[in-house]
Structure formats: C-alpha cells, structure tokens
KEVONU-901091 format. One line per field, with one value per residue (C-alpha): residue number from 0; x, y, z. Coordinates in steps of 0.5 Angstrom, whole numbers. Layout:
<rs>
resi = [NUM / ...] .
X = [X / ...] .
Y = [Y / ...] .
Z = [Z / ...] .
</rs>
This chain:
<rs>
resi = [0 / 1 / 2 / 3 / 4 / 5 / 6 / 7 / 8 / 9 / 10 / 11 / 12 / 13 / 14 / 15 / 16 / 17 / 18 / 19 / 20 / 21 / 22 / 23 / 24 / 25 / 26 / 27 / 28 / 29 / 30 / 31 / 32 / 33 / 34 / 35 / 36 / 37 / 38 / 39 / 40 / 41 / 42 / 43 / 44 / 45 / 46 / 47 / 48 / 49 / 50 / 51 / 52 / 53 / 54 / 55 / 56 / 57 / 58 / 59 / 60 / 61 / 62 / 63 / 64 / 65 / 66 / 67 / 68 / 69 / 70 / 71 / 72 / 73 / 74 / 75 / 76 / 77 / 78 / 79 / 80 / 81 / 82 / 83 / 84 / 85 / 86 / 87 / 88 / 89 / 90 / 91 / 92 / 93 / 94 / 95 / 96 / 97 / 98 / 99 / 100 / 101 / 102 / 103 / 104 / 105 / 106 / 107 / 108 / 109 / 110 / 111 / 112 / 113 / 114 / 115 / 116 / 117 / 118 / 119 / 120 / 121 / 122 / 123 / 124 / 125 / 126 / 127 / 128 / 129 / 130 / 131 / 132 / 133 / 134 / 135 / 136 / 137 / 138 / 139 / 140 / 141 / 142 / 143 / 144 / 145 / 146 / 147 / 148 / 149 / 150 / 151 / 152 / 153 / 154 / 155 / 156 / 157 / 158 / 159 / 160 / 161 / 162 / 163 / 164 / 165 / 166 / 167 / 168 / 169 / 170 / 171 / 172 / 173 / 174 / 175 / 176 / 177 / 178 / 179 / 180 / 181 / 182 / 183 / 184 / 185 / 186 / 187 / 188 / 189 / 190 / 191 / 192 / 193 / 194 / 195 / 196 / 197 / 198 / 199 / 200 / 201 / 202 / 203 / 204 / 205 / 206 / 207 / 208 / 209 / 210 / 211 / 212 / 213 / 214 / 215 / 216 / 217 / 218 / 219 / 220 / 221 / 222 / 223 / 224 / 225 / 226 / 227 / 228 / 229 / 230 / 231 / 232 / 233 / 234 / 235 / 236 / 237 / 238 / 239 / 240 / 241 / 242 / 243 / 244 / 245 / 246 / 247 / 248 / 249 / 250 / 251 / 252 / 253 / 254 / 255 / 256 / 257 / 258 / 259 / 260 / 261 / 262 / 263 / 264 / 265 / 266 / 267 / 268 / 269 / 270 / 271 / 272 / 273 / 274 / 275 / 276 / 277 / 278 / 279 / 280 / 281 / 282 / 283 / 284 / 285 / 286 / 287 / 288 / 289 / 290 / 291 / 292 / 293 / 294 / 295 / 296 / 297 / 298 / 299 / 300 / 301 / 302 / 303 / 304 / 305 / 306 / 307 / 308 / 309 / 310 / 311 / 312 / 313 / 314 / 315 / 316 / 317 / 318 / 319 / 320 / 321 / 322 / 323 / 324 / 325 / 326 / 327 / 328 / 329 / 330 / 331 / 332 / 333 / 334 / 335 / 336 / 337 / 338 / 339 / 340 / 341 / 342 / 343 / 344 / 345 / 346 / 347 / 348 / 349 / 350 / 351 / 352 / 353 / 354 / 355 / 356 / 357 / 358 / 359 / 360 / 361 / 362 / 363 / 364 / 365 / 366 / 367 / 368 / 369 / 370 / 371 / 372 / 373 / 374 / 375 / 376 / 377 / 378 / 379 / 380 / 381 / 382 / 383 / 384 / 385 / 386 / 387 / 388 / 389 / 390 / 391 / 392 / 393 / 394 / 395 / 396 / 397 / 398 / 399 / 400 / 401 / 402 / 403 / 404 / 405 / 406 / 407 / 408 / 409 / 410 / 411 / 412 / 413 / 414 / 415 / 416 / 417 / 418 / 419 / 420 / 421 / 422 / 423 / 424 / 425 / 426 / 427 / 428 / 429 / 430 / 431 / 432 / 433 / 434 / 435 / 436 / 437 / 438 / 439 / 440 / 441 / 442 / 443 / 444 / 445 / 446 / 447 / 448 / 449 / 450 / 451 / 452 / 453 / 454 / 455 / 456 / 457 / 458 / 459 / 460 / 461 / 462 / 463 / 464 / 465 / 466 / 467 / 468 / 469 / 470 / 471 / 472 / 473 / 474 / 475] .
X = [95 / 102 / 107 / 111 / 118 / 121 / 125 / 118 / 115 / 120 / 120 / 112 / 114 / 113 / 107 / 105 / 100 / 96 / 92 / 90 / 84 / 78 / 74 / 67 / 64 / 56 / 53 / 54 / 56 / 51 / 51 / 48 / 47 / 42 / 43 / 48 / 52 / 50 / 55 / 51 / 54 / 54 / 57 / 60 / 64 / 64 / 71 / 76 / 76 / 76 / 83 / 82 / 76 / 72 / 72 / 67 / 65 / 61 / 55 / 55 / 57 / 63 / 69 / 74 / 79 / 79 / 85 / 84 / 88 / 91 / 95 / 89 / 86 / 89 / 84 / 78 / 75 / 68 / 62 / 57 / 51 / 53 / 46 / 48 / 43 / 47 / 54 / 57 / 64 / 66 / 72 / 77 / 84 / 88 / 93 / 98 / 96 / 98 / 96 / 93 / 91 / 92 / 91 / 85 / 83 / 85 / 79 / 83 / 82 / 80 / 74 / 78 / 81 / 88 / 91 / 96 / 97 / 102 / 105 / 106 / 104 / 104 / 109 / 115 / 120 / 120 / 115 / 114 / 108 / 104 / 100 / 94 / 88 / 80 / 74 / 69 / 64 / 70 / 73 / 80 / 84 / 91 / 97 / 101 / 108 / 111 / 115 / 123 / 123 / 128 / 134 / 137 / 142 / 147 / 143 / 137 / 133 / 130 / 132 / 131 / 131 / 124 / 121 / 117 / 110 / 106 / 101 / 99 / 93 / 96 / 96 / 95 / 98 / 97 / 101 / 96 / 102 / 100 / 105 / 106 / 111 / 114 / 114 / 121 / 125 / 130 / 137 / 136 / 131 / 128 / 123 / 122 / 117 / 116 / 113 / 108 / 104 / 96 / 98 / 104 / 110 / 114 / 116 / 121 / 124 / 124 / 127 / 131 / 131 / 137 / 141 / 140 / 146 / 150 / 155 / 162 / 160 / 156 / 149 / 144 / 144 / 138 / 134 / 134 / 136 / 138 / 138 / 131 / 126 / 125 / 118 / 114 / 107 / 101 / 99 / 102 / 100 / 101 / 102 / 100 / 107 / 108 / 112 / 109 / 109 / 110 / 112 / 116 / 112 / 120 / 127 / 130 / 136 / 131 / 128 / 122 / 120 / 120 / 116 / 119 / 118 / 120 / 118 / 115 / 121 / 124 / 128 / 129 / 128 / 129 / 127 / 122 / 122 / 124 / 121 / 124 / 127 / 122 / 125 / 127 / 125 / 119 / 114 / 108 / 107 / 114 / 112 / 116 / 115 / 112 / 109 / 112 / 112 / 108 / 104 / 99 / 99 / 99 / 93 / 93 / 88 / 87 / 91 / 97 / 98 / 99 / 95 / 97 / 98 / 102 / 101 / 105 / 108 / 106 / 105 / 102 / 104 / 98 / 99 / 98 / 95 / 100 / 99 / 106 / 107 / 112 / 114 / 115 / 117 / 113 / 111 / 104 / 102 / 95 / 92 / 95 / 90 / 89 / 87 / 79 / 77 / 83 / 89 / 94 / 92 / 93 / 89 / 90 / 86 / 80 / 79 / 71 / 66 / 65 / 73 / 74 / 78 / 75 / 79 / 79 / 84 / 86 / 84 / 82 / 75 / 70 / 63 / 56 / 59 / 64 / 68 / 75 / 76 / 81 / 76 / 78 / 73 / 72 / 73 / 73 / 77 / 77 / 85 / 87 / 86 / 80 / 73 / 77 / 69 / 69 / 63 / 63 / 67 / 67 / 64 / 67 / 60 / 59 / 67 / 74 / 80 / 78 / 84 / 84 / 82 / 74 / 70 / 66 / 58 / 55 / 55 / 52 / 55 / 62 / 64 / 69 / 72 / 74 / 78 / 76 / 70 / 63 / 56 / 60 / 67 / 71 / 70 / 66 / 65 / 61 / 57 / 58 / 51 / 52 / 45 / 44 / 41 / 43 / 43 / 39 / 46 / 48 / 49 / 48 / 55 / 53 / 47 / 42 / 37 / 40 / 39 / 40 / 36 / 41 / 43 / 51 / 53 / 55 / 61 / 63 / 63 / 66 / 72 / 73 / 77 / 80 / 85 / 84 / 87 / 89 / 92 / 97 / 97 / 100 / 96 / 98] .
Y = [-269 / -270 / -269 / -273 / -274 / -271 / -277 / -281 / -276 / -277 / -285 / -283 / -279 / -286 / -287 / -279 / -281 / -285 / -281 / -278 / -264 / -255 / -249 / -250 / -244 / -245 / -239 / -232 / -232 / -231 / -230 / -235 / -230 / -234 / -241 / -247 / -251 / -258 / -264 / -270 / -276 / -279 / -285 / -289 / -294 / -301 / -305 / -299 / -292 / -287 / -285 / -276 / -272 / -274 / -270 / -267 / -269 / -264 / -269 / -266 / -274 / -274 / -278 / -282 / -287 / -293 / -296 / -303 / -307 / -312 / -313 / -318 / -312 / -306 / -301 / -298 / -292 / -290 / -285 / -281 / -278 / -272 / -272 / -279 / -283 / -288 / -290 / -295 / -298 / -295 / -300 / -305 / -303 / -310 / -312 / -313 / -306 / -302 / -302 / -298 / -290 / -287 / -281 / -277 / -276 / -270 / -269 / -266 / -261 / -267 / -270 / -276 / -278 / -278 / -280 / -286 / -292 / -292 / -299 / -302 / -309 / -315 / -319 / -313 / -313 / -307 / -304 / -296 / -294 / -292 / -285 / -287 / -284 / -287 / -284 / -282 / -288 / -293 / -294 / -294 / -295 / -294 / -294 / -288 / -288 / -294 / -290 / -295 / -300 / -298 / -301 / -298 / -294 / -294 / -291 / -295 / -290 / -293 / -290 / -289 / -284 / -283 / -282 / -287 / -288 / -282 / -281 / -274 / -271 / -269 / -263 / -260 / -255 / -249 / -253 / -259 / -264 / -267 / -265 / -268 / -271 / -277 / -277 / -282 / -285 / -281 / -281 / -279 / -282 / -276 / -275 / -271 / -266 / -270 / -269 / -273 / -271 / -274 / -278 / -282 / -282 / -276 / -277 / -272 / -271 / -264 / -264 / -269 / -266 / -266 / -271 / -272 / -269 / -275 / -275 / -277 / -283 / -285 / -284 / -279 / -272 / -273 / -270 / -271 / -264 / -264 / -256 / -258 / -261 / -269 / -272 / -268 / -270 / -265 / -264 / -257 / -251 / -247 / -239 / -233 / -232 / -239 / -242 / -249 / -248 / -254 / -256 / -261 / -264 / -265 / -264 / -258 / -254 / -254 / -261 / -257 / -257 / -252 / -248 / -249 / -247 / -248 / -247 / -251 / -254 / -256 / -249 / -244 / -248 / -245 / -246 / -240 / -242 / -246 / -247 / -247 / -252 / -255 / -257 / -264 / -266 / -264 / -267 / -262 / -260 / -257 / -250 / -244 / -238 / -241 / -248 / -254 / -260 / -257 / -264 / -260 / -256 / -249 / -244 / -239 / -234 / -230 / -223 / -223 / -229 / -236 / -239 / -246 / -250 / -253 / -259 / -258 / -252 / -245 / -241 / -247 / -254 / -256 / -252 / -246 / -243 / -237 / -233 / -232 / -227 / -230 / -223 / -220 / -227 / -224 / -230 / -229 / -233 / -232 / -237 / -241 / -248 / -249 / -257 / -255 / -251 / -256 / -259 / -262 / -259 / -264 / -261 / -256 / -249 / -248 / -241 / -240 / -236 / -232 / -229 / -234 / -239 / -246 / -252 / -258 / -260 / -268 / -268 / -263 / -260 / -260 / -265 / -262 / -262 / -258 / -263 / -264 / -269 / -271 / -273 / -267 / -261 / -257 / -248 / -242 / -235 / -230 / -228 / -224 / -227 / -225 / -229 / -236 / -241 / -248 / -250 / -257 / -262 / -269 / -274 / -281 / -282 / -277 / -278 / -278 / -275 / -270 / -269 / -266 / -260 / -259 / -258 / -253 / -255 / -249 / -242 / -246 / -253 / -257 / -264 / -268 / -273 / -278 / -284 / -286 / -286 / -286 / -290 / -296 / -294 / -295 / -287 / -283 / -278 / -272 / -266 / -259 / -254 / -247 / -247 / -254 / -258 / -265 / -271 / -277 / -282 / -289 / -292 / -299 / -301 / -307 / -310 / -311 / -306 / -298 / -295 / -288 / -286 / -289 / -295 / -298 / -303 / -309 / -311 / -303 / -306 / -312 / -309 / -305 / -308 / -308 / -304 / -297 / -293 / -286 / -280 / -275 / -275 / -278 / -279 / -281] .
Z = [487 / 485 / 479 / 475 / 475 / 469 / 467 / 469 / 464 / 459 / 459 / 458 / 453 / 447 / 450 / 450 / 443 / 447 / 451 / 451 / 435 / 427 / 427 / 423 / 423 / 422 / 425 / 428 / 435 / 441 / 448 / 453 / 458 / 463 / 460 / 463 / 459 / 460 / 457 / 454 / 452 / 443 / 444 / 450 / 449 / 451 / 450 / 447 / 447 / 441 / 440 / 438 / 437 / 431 / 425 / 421 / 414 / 409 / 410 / 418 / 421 / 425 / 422 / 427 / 429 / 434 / 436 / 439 / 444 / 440 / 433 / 432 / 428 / 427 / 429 / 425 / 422 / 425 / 422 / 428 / 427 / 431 / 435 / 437 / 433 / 429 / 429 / 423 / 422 / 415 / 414 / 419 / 418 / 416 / 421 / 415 / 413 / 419 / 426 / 433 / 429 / 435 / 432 / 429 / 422 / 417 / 413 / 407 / 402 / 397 / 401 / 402 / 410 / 412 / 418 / 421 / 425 / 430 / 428 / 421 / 419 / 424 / 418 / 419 / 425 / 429 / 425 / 426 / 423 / 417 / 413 / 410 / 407 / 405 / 403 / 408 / 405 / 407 / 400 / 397 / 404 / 402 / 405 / 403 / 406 / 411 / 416 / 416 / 421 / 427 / 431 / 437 / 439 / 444 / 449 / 447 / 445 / 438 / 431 / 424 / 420 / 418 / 425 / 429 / 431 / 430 / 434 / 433 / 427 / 421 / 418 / 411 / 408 / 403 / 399 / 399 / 402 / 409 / 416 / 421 / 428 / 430 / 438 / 437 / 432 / 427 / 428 / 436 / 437 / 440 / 434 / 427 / 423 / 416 / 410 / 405 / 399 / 398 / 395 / 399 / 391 / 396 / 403 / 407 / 413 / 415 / 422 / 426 / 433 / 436 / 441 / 447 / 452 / 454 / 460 / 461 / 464 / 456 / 460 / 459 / 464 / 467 / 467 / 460 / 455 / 447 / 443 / 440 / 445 / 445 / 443 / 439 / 441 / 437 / 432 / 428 / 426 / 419 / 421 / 418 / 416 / 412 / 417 / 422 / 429 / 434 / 441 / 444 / 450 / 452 / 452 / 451 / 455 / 461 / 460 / 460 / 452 / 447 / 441 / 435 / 427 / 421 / 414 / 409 / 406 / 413 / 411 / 418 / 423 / 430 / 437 / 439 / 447 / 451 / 458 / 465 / 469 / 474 / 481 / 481 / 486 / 491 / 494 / 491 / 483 / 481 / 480 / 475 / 472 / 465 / 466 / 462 / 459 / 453 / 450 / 446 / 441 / 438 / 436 / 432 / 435 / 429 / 433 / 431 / 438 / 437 / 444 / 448 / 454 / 459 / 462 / 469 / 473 / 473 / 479 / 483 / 479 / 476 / 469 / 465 / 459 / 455 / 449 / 444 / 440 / 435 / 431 / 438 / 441 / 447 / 452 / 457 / 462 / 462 / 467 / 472 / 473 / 481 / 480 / 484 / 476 / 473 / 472 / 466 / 460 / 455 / 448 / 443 / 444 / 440 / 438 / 437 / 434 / 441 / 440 / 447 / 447 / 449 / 452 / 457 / 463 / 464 / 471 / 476 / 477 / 482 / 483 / 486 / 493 / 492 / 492 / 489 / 483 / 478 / 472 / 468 / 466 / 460 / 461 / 456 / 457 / 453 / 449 / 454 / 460 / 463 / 465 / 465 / 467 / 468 / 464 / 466 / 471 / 469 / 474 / 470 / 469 / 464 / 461 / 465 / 462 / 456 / 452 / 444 / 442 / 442 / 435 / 435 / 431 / 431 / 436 / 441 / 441 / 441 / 441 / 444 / 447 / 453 / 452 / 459 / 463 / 461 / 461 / 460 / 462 / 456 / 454 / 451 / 445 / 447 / 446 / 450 / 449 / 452 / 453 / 456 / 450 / 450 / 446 / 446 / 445 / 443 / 452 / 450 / 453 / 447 / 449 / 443 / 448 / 448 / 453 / 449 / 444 / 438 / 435 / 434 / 429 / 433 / 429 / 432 / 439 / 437 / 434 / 441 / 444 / 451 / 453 / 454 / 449 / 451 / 448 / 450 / 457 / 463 / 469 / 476] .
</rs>
C-alpha cells in the first residue's frame, strides 16, 4: 500500500465528498465478554451506492440519500427498515431542482430532513449546489438556498462567493440554524463555513478560507499551503463552550490540514492545529509525528476532549486517531493505524454508550487467513488510547471501504456504510452486533426473487444508477 502524493491529495480534494455521520441513546451499556461481533448486510446495492450512513427517524426507520451517476435524475431519498425488511423511495429529487446529495441527511429538530445536493439545476451553467429540506413521508421537498454559480480565477480554481458543492452533512445549531462546508468555492475557491435557517429566507458566509500561497512565477507553491486549510470536507461540530469545530482535509501552513473553530456568527474565527508536513516524495506512506490530511470530522468526547482521525501519516503512514484539548490546545496522538488492523481512516468517531470510541478505516485489515487486505475494518478504543480492537475486517463480499461515522441503535448494535462492495457490488448499508446477531437483508441485487429475508421497491434500483458514488476518501 502506498500514499498519495500531497498535490494528488489536493486535486482529489473536490472530489473528497464523494466517497466516501449521531449518537441515539436506546439502552444502558453492556459488556460483551464472550460474545464476537458479526457484521451482516441490510441492503446491498445493485446500480449505485449510498452516499453517507442513514439517519434515524423517530419512527426507528434509517432516513438516507443516493446520489445517481448521471444528471438524468438528481438523486433520491430512501427509507429503511433497520432489520433489512422493506426499503421504499420516499421522493425522487428533480434534476431541475438540484443534483447528486452526495451527503447524508439532518434530521432536525423539526422532524423534518435537511441535507444538500452537490450540484443545482441541470437548466444553470456552472451550477454549485443546493440545501434542501423534506418530510420524513416524502413531502414538501423544498429547495432552500441555491449556492451562486461559479467562475474561475487565474488560477483555475472555481469561485463564488457562497461556496460550491457541499458534499458534507449539515449540522443544527442550539440556535435552530443549519451549519455547514463547501469543500470549493468562495473568493479562493479554497471552501467556506455557511450558515442557513430552516427555513432557507437567511444564508450567510461565515468564513472564507484563505488564499493559496502563490510563487513569484504566478503559480501555486506545491505542495500547496494557504493560513486556513483548504477543502473543508466533514461535517461540523458544536462544542460545549459555543463555538463550531472542523477540519481542513488540507492546506494550511504545512499542506497537512488544520483544526479550526469559530462562532456562531462566523466571529473568532482561528486555526486550532495545524498538521505536519509530510516528506514530499517517498516510496512508503509519508510518515510524521501527528498524521495528516484530517478528511473526517470532530467528536466531542463528553470529557473535556474533542476526538478525530487522520487519513495518512503518523509513526508508520497509514494514519492516526488523536484527542484535542481545545482549552488547553493539547494534542495526543493515541494510535497510530499499521494497515493489518487498518489503514486511512476517512469517518468521524462515534462516542458510544460503552464510554469507547468506534470507528472504521477506509482500507486495511486482515481476512481468515491471516492475510492482508485493503477493503477496510471496523475498531473500537477507549479515550485514552488503551484496548484499540479490530471488530471486523471487510472482505468486498460483505462491503468494502467503510467511511462516516457509525450510528449506534442500541447497546449492542451500530449501522453503517460502504459505497463499494457487497452482495451485489455497488455498497452496502450494514448492521455491527457486538453480540453477533444478524440481520436477514434485502441482497436481491434487483432481481424479482430476494435472496435475503426483505423487499425493495423496484423503482429504487432502477433509479441507482451506475456510477459508484463515494464519500471523503481517495483510495489508491
């Protein structure tokens, strides 16, 4: 396995959405001591993949979006029984309306489902994207903002100034307005935090990130750094103290990414960390002290710690998981990914009701034999760093490449996603027991007779179309 180039990494960075996010607590935790966990597939898709893990709705079904391969039809949104039972098409988003929600969906405090399409209408030129919002039924689509459409620098950089394709979940605030990032587009083309109400009448940019450094020749200084980071690519995170936390998969003084916060209203904005360069060119993954490239986002660990990954460097190149202190701005690496238990992490942390800390690696892993592979796994570690445990190691047949953050159902149950692999090779949405139950799924791969114990709405294949849809990773 071998790491991608910084300036391949930042010319990926567009496109970092593509591949390829909240903790319901259900019931006190329990420990599975002489339990193995088992990884069962709900749905596998046939003609496209899901594009972030499903929300729940407080009907227990999972809530999520599918981006298509085309601008024929701009995508849809689906609704999943969370034992793999029945999965229906809740609405077919218009083509004229916006295209691809490459991201997952909100579900607000509202009721209603918020989320955003990486591309507007087929009718506009040079299109940037949409925020929408619709009723878990599949009503009242609306389109709430329309981000402006673009232009190009002298650098060739797209630009605007609301930002372009976002690609990432949106957050809510304790004020009720929704967060969010563009990994492109604003004055630099480098990204933007924005900020919309619920009910689209209010949009704001609340940071531009900065310029990227340019030589005397007119070009960009590759690797290529700016003050801020450059493509903001995850979801954000509300602290305790008030104030949104994020990362820059990139950029920065190092090229390496940042952490950044701000406040609400777009006020204090500063860079928290910035990562350390890694050697520009080698033939093994790039290694440092830290890791880099941060395409995830944040998790508040209820103790005074905010919680991510990186998706390269660390001690051996294959990324690290860390703890961030941001009063005392103390940063701890607290594992370093060796490839055989993992490797590129690409998905927030999910805190569980355990106290540990679950997650999933991009690629890595080890199958039956012993065997390395590149597929991806799923791993638990407590917040101090102690007990990291690979729960499972994907084998393309079950899912290949897990990114986003895991969602927890219950003490003993998370759901998932991969937007490659399974049963029918286009992804896969799936359930992790800790105690090894599993799920009875819809495998039909389209076909009238199921091979799992579910149904699927035709109309849902169908609409899937071909090309994979991925999220927040670039894989070699």
């Amino acid at each position: 396995m071998s790491s991608m180039s910084r300036p391949q990494a930042l010319a990926a960075v567009p496109r970092v959405r593509r591949w390829l996010v909240a903790l319901l607590a259900l019931c006190p935790a329990v420990t599975f001591a002489q339990s193995s966990p088992a990884v069962s597939t709900v749905v596998a898709f046939s003609g496209s993949t899901v594009s972030a893990t499903p929300t729940r709705g407080s009907d227990g079904a999972l809530y999520g979006a599918t981006a298509v391969g085309s601008f024929i039809t701009g995508g849809l949104i689906y609704r999943l029984q969370a034992n793999g039972s029945a999965i229906t098409t809740q609405y077919q988003i218009s083509p004229i309306d916006g295209n691809n929600p490459a991201g997952g969906l909100l579900l607000g405090s509202d009721g209603l489902l918020y989320g955003t399409t990486k591309f507007g209408s087929i009718t506009e030129i040079n299109s940037s994207g949409t925020v929408f919002r619709i009723a878990t039924d599949g009503s009242g689509f609306t389109v709430l903002h329309r981000f402006k459409s673009y232009t190009e620098n002298s650098l060739g950089d797209a630009v605007n100034e609301e930002g372009i394709n976002p690609e990432t979940e949106l957050i809510e605030g304790p004020d009720g307005f929704l967060y969010g990032v563009t990994p492109v587009g604003g004055p630099n083309g480098t990204g933007v935090v924005f900020k919309v109400s619920r009910d689209g009448t209010s949009f704001s940019v609340l940071h531009a990130f900065g310029a990227v450094t340019v030589g005397s020749d007119g070009k960009k200084v590759v690797p290529v750094a700016n003050p801020d980071g450059i493509g903001p690519a995850a979801p954000l995170l509300v602290g305790a103290d008030g104030y949104l936390y994020g990362t820059a998969a990139v950029g920065g003084a190092n090229s390496s990414g940042t952490i950044f916060r701000l406040g609400l209203d777009g006020s204090g904005f500063e860079v928290l960390r910035t990562f350390p360069a890694l050697p520009s060119s080698t033939s093994t993954p790039g290694t440092n002290t830290e890791g880099a490239q941060p395409v995830a986002g944040l998790t508040d660990g209820k103790d005074g710690r905010l919680y991510g990954v990186a998706s390269f460097g660390g001690s051996i190149g294959y990324g690290t998981l860390f703890a961030f202190d941001p009063v005392g701005r103390v940063f701890t690496v607290l594992h370093n990914f060796d490839g055989s238990k993992g490797a590129q992490p690409t998905g927030e942390l999910l805190l569980g009701l355990d106290g540990k800390l679950y997650g999933t690696t991009a690629s890595g892993g080890t199958d039956s034999g012993g065997k390395s592979t590149l597929f991806g796994t799923i791993f638990s570690i407590a917040r101090d760093g102690s007990g990291f445990t690979s729960l499972h190691s994907f084998g393309s047949k079950d899912g290949a490449y897990p990114t986003g953050q895991l969602l927890q159902l219950d003490a003993s149950t998370f759901i998932g996603m991969t937007p490659s692999g399974g049963k029918c090779g286009r992804g896969s949405v799936f359930q992790l027991s800790l105690t090894g139950a599993i799920v009875d799924g819809i495998t039909n791969c389209g076909q009238k007779k199921d091979s799992g114990g579910g149904t699927t709405a035709p109309a849902l294949l169908l609409l899937l179309a071909a090309a994979a849809v991925a999220r927040r990773v670039w894989l070699h």
